[in-house]
N, C-alpha and C positions, 0 to 999 in steps of 0.2 A: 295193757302192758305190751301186747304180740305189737300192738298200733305203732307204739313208741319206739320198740324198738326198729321197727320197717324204717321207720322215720330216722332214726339216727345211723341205720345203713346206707339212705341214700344222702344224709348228710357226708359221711364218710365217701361214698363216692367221688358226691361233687368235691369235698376236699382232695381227695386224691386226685380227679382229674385239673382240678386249678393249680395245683403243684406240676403235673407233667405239663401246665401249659406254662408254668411260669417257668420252668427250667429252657424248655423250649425259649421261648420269648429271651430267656437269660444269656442263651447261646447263637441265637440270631443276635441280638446287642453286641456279644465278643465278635463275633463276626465280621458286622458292623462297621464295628470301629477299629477292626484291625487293615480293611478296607479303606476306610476313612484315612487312615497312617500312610496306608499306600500310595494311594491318592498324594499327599500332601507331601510325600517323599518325590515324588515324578513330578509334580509343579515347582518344587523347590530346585531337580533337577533341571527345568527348563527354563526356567526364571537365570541360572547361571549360565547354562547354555548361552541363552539370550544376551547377556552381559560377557560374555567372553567372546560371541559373535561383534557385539558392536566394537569390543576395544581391537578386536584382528582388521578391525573396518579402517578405524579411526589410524591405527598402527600404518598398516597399507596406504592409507592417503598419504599420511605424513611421509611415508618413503617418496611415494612419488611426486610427491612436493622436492623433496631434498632433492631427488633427479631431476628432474628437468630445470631446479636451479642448477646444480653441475652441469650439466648439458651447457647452457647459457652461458656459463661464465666459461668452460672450456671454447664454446664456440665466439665468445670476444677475445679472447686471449688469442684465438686464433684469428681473429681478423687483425688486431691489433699487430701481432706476429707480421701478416701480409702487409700493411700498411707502412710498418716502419721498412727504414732504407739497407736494403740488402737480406733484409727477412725474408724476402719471395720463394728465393729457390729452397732456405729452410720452411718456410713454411708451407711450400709444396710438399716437400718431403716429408714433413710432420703429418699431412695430411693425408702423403698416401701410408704412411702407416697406422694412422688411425684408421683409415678405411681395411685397412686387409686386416685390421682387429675388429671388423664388426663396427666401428661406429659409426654414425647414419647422423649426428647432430648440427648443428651450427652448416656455416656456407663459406665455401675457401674464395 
């Protein structure tokens, strides 16, 4: 009988001690995968990032796409201006105020 009982004290241990490891274990898991969330929050953030870096790309080209079509067609408008008869001295003049506004495009 003293045998048995010895015997079912260290049963009782090892129980008690596979409960503190499975709680353990339980709370490494929570852990884990609150980790794991975080994780998946910061890729989900950079994944967007990523996409709102290429459309500011693609945005920006397309400006200066549009610019230097203006550019072009201001600076035929301006030849055109010099070409026709009597346009010369306006469109010197057109040209030196475009210049003292900073513009730098087309050829008088």
């Amino acid at each position: 009988l003293m045998r048995l009982e010895g015997d079912i004290d260290i049963v009782r241990a090892d129980t008690a001690g596979s409960a503190k490891r499975t709680a353990m274990a339980a709370q490494q898991a929570q852990t884990a995968r609150a980790e794991l969330q975080k994780i998946e929050v910061d890729r989900q953030l950079s994944t967007n990032a990523a996409a709102e870096l290429v459309r500011l790309r693609r945005e920006v080209s397309e400006m200066s796409v549009d610019s230097a079509q203006l550019q072009g067609e201001v600076a035929a408008k301006h030849r055109l201006l010099l070409s026709s008869r009597g346009g010369r001295s306006l469109a010197s003049s057109l040209g030196d105020t475009m210049a003292s506004e900073g513009y730098r495009g087309g050829s008088a």
